[in-house]
Residue, then its C-alpha position, 0 to 999 in steps of 0.5 A: x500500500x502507498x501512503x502519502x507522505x512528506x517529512x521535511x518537505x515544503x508546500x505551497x498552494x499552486x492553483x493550475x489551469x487545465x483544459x478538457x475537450x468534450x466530444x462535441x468539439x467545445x472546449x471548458x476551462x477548469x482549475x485544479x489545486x496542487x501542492x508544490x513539494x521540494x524535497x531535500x534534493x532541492x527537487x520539486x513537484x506538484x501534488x493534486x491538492x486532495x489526492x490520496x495515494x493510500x488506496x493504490x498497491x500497483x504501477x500502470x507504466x503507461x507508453x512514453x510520449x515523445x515531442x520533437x519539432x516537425x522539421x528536427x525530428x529523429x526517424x521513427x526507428x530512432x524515436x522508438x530506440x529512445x523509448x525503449x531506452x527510457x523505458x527499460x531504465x524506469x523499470x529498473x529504477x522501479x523493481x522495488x514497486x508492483x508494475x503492469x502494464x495495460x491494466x486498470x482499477x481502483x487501485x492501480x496508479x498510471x504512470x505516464x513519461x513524456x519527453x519533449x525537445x523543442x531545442x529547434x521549435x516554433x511557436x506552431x509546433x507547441x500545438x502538437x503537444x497536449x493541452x495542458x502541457x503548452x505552458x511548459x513545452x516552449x520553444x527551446x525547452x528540453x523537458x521530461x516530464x512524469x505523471x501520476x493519473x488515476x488509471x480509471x479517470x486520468x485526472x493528474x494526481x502528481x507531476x513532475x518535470x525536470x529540464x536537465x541537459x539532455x543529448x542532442x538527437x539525430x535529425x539527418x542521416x549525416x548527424x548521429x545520435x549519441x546513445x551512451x549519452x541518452x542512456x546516461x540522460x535516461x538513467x539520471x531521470x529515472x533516478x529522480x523519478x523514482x525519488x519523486x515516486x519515494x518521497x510522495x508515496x512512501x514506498 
């Protein structure tokens, strides 16, 4: 069982404006409540105001999404190389937790990774990213981003986002990706995830 739990953590009330889309194509404006944790690291992110994590016993790893600029994206073999990479240092990083995959219920917390590099991006191509990340996701950003949802509903328990150096990757055949490096920038961001999944879970 996960409990919540924040010992010698600061918390502030943050209020965060989220979009949903209903089918009709109208869209509505909704605010939710999050408290901002720092933990001893000096790392910090938000907590859904209300959430309780004491009803969770299982991780649903959810696939990763990926953001690149339309004209400076790796090929698709190479952006499916860089979730395999991150995936398997998340899971690594998360053999101490119960993990599925595909799976929904009362008690199982769907974690969601999302990479975003807009090194080389324009303001158009913040439009492809998901709604309630475009205030992050600005042109010359390098982000990844961790999430906590209620595998039932989706609505965001925790997240957390960390912009660190990341590797460049490849856009054209004459330039190659460094695949040491994305797997060193893949295993420090798992390391802190899994600290931010500690210190908020009490694992």
């Amino acid at each position: 069982m996960f409990v919540i739990h924040f010992p010698g953590i600061r918390l502030y009330v943050l209020t965060v404006m989220l979009f949903g889309v209903f089918a009709t194509g109208c869209s509505t404006t909704t605010s939710q409540s999050f408290n901002v944790v720092t933990n001893a690291q000096g790392e910090t992110g938000l907590i859904a105001v209300g959430a309780d994590f004491s009803k969770y016993d299982r991780l649903n790893a959810e696939d990763m999404g990926i953001y690149f600029p339309s004209d400076a994206a790796p090929s698709a073999q190479d952006q499916q190389r860089i979730r395999q990479i991150f995936r398997t240092s998340f899971l690594s990083e998360l053999s101490d937790y119960e993990v599925v995959q595909g799976e929904k219920g009362p008690t199982t917390l769907s974690v969601q990774a999302t990479l975003v590099d807009f090194r080389n991006a324009s303001p158009r191509d913040i439009q492809s990213v998901r709604r309630e990340l475009r205030d992050l996701a600005k042109p010359g950003v390098v982000m990844f981003l961790m999430e906590l949802k209620d595998s039932r509903t989706d609505g965001v328990l925790a997240r957390a986002a960390d912009s660190a150096s990341a590797p460049p990757f490849s856009a054209t055949t004459d330039v190659a990706t460094d695949w040491t490096a994305v797997e060193k920038a893949a295993a420090g961001w798992a390391s802190r995830f899994r600290r931010f999944l500690d210190d908020n879970l009490n694992q």
